[in-house]
N, C-alpha and C positions, 0 to 999 in steps of 0.2 A: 555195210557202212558206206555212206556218200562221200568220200572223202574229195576236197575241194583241191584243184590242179595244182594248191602248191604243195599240197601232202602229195600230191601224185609223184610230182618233180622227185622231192625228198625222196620217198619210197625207191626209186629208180633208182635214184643216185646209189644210194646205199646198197640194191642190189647189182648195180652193173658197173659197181668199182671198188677200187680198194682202196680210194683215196680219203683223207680225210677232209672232214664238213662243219660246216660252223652254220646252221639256222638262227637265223637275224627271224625273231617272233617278236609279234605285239600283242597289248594285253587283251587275254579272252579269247586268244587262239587257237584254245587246245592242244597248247604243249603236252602234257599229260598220256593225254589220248595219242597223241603221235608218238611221243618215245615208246609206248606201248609196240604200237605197230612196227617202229623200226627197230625193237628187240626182237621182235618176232622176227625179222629177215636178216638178221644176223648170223651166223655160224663160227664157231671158236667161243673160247674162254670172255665171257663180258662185265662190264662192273658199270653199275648204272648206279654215276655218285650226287647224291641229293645232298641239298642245303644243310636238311635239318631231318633228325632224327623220324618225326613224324610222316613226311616226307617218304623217306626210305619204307619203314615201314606198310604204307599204304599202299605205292608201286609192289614191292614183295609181295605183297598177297595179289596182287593183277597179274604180276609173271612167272611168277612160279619157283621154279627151277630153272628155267631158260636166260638167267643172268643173278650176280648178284647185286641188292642195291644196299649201297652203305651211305655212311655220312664220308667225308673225304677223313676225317681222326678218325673213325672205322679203320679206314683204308691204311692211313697211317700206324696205325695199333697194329694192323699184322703186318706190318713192313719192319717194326723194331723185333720181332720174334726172330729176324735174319739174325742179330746180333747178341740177343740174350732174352729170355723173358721178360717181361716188363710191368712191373707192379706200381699201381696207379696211390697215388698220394697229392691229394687236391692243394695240401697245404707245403708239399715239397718248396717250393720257390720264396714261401713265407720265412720258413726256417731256414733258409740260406741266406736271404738277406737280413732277415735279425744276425746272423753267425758273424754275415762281410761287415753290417754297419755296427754291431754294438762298440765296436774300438772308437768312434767316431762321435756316436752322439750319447748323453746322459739315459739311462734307463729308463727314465721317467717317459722319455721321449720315442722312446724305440718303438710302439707300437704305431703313433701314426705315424711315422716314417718308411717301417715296414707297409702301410699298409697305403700311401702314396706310392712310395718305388715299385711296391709291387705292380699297379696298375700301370705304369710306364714303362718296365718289363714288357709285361702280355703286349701291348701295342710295338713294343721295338722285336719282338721276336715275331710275331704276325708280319710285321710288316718287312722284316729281314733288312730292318734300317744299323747302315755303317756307323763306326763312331763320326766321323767327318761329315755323315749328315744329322745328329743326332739334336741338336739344339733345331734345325729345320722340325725336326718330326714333333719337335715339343709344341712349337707355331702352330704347326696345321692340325693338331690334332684338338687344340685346347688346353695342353698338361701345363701352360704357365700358371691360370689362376691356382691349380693348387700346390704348383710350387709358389706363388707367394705367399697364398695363406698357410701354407709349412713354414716357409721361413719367417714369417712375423710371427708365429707360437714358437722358435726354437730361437728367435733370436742369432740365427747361424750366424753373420755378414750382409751380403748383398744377395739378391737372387741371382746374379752369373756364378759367385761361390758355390751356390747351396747345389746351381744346378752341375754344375763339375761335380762335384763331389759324389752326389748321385749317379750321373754320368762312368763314373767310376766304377761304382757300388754295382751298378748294373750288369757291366761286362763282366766286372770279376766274377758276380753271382752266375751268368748265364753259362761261363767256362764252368765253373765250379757245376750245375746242374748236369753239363752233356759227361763233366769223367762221374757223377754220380752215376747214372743211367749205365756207361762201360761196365762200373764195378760192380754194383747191386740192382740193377734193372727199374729204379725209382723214376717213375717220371710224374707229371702232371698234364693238364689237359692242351695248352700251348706245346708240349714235347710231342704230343701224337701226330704235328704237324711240321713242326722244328727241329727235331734229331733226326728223321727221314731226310730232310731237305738237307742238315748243313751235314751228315754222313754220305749223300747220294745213294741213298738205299731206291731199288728200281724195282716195280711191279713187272707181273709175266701174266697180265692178260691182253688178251688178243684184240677186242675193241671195251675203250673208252670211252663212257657218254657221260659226259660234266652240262650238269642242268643249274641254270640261275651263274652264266658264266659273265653274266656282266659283273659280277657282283663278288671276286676273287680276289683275296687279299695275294700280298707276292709272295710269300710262304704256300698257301693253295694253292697258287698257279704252276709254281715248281713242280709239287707235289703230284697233282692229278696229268701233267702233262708226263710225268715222267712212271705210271700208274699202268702204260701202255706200250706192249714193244711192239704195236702194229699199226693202230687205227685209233685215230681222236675222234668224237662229233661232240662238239660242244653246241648248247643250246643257248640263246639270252635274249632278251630283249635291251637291247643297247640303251632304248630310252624309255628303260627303268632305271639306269644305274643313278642311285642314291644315296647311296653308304660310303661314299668317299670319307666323309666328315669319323669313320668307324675303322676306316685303314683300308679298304678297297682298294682298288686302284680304278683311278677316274676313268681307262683306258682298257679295262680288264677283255672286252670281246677282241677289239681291235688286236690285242697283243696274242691271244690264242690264234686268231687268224695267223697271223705274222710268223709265230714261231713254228705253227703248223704246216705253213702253207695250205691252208686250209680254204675248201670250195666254200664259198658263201650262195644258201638258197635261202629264200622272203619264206616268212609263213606270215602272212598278211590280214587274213581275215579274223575280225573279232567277231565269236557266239557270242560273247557277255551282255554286250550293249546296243542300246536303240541308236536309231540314224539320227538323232536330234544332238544325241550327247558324244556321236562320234563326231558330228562336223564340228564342235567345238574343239577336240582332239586334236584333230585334222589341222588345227593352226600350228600343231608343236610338230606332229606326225603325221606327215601328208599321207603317206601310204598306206595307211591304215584303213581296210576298208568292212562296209558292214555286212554279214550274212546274209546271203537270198530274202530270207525269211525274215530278218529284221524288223519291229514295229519302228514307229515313229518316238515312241516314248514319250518325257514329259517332262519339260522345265520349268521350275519356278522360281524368282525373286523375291525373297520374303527377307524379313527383319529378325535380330538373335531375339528377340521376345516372343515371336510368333512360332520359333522352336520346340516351346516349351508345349504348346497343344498341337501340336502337330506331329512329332516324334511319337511313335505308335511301336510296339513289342518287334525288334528283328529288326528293328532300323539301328544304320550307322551313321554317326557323326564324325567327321575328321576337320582337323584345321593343323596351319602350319606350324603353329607355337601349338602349347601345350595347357601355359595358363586359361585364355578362354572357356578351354575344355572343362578344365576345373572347375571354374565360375558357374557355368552350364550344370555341371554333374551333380552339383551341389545344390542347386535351381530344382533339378529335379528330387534330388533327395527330399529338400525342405518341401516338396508338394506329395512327400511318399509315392515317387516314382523309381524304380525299381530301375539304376544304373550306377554304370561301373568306367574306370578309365582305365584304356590295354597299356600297358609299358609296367612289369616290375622290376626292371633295371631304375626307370625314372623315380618309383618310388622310395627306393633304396637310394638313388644321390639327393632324395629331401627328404627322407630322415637323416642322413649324414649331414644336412646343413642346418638341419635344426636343431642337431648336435652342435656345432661350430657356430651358430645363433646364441644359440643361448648362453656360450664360454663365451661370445665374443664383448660383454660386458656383464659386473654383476646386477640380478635384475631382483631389483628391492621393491615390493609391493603386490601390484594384479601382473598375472604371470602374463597374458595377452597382450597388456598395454606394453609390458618390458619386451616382449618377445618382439613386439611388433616395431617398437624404440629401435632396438638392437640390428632390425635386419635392416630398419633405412642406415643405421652409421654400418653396419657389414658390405651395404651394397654401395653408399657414394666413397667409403674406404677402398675398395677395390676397383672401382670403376679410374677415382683419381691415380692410383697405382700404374692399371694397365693404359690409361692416357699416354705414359711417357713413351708406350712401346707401337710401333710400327703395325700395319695392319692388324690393330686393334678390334676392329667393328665385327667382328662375328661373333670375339670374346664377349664382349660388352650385350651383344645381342644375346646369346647363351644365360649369361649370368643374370639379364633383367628377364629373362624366361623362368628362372627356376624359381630368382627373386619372388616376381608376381606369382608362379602359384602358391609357394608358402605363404605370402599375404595374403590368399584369397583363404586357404585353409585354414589358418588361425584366427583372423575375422567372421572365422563362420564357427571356428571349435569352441569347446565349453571346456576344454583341459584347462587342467591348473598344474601341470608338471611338463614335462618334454618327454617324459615316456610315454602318457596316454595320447599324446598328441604324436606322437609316432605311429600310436596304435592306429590313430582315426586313417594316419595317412596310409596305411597298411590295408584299413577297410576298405578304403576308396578303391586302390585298384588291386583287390583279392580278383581271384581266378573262378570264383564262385557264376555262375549263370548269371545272367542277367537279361534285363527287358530291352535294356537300350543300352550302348557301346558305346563310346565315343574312345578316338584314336589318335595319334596324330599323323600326318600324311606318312612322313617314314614304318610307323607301326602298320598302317593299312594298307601296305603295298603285300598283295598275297588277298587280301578280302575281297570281299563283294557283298551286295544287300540287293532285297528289292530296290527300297528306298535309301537316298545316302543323303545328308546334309554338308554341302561344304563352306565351314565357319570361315569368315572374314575372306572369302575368297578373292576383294580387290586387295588384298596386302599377300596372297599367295608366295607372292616370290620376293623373296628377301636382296636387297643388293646392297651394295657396300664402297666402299673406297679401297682400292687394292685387291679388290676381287678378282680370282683368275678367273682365263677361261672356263677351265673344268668344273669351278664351281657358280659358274653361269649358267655354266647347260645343263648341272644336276638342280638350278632351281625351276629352269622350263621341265626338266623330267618331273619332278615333283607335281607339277600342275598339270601334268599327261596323266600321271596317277591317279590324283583326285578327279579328275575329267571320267574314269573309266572304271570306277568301283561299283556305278549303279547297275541293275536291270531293269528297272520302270523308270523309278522318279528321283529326278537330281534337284535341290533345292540348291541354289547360289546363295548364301546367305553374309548379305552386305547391310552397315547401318548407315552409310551414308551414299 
């Protein structure tokens, strides 16, 4: 193997010390292939913790026995064994907050209440947010629009009420979940990461290698830093980090360094990409540079109409919203071309609003015209709502994204009910093969194509009024992303 002087560096380090290391990688650098190697020159007890499931998996079968590789709730999973066994119940946390809230609200009510607080649960335990910051966590995350639209179905008072109240409902439930776990070993999926961390339960291997560490919520970061009584190496590409908006922390490599004291080595060179589409890169990420062997690749400016004959089987589409995609996916449908759109979490919050569409007025006549009635008064009712509230503009931007792709879907459906029109949206992004892909930038970080198309690329990065830092620089990371998914050919696809 030719391994390139900064895999050299790394290798060294790793054998002619004990210290720990933090690899600053860029995309297409063969992370992969390097953590291989520097398991291999390892000695003692090791845990090589991957993202995701698939992840782990694929590395396991490259090393063998020589480490093991889990997901970080792996890791967390044999850490609660210290204190009792632990029997998994996905809907544990459901059942405790119907148990906290049913004194609270009418029956009638209890399920979507149960099944908003739950989802601001998972995010306040992820993130290991205090009560004293917990109306901030509601801000940056996005949880107000669906505490308004709770509280305009329940009627509660004002949304500062509804969100106390909640607020409440939360702590009391998440106490009540860690003495369930003490007594009967019940937990759920947020516990394989959270009863380790707020017990200070501590792993006994000898080196630690956390992969994809830009991208560490503060519950993960506890957890895998505390996974290790000897040796850290965390790996990331700093300018990937993306997932803030998901509970990340905007700061996640820089804080493993910090807490590590950890040696920082470049892994710098991108395999992926031709020299045409790095220098475009090269404006977000100077250092980034291209393989010996590098072609020159190939860029093109084309128009979203010329998309449509030119997307060929194994090409990827990505853009920064999600609607376009839609608009697109559906283009090629109507010409029986054979595509699909990646996110089933997204399709699952639009059938949830097409659910809260269709309540949101009753709809007398053609279901399409009602539905379609409905979601302009769902969407300028909310919009005038969150106006009154303070750095507003992301909200507003999120909401007329999901807005616009259920207009585009139902404008294009033949349903006459809200459940076959669930179904369609179900179709759309099923997990089934497909010809042609299209993503959104967040979804497509992890992919690659020969050919990539990137949708409305002069509106790539979103800005705003009251925008922080952090989320300035995760929108130039985003356009470092889409810059670095091709291997041939990058189409820029702009209509003006």
């Amino acid at each position: 193997m030719n391994w390139s002087n900064y895999q050299e560096n790394i290798f060294s380090y790793v054998l002619d010390t004990k210290y720990n290391l933090a690899v600053s990688a860029v995309a297409g650098s063969g992370k992969t292939t390097t953590l291989v190697e520097i398991i291999n020159n390892l000695v003692g007890k090791t845990l090589f913790s991957a993202f995701n499931k698939h992840i782990a998996m694929e590395l396991q079968s490259r090393i063998g026995d020589l480490a093991d590789a889990k997901t970080l709730h792996s890791a967390g999973m044999g850490l609660l064994y210290k204190v009792r066994k632990p029997r998994l119940d996905e809907k544990k946390y459901f059942a405790i907050i119907r148990e906290v809230a049913k004194s609270e609200f009418h029956k009638s009510h209890l399920q979507i209440v149960v099944k908003v607080t739950k989802k601001i649960l998972s995010m306040t335990m992820n993130t290991l947010t205090q009560p004293e910051d917990f109306e901030a966590m509601l801000m940056t995350y996005g949880f107000l629009t669906d505490i308004l639209e709770l509280n305009k179905r329940l009627k509660y008072g004002t949304p500062d009420a509804l969100t106390q109240k909640l607020k409440q409902i939360i702590y009391v439930s998440i106490a009540k979940g860690i003495e369930d776990f003490e007594k009967t070993g019940e937990i759920d999926y947020n516990d394989m990461i959270f009863i380790p961390v707020v017990k200070e339960l501590k792993g006994n291997y000898k080196n630690v290698l956390i992969d994809e560490a830009q991208d560490l919520n503060a519950g993960q970061m506890q957890l895998a830093l505390g996974l290790s009584n000897n040796r850290i190496i965390a790996v990331a590409d700093p300018k990937q980090a993306i997932m803030g908006f998901t509970g990340s922390l905007a700061d996640s490599f820089d804080q493993v360094v910090d807490k590590t004291n950890a040696q920082i080595l470049p892994l710098s060179v991108c395999y992926r990409c031709p020299t045409s589409h790095l220098e475009l890169a090269q404006a977000i990420v100077p250092h980034i540079e291209p393989a010996p062997n590098a072609s020159k690749g190939e860029i093109y400016n084309v128009k979203t109409e010329e998309v449509l004959s030119l997307a060929q089987q194994g090409d990827l589409i990505i853009c920064r919203r999600n609607a376009p995609l839609i608009k697109l996916a559906l283009k090629f449908i109507a010409n029986k071309r054979q595509a699909r759109v990646r996110g089933r979490d997204f399709a699952t919050d639009l059938m949830n609003l097409a659910d809260i569409v269709k309540d949101h007025s009753v709809i007398v006549g053609n279901f399409k015209s009602g539905m379609l009635s409905n979601l302009t008064y769902y969407f300028q009712d909310k919009v005038q709502i969150l106006a009154q509230y303070d750095n507003n503009e992301p909200l507003i931007e999120a909401l007329s994204d999901r807005c616009n792709c259920l207009q585009t879907i139902v404008e294009s459906s033949k349903a006459t009910d809200v459940e076959t029109l669930k179904q369609e949206i179900n179709d759309l992004f099923s997990d089934e093969k497909a010809a042609i892909y299209l993503s959104s930038v967040h979804r497509a970080k992890g992919l690659e194509a020969d050919n990539v198309f990137l949708i409305q690329y002069n509106k790539i990065r979103i800005t705003y009024k009251g925008q922080q830092v952090w989320q300035q620089e995760q929108e130039a990371n985003l356009e470092y992303v889409a810059l670095t998914r091709a291997k041939k050919k990058l189409y820029l696809v702009n209509d003006k």
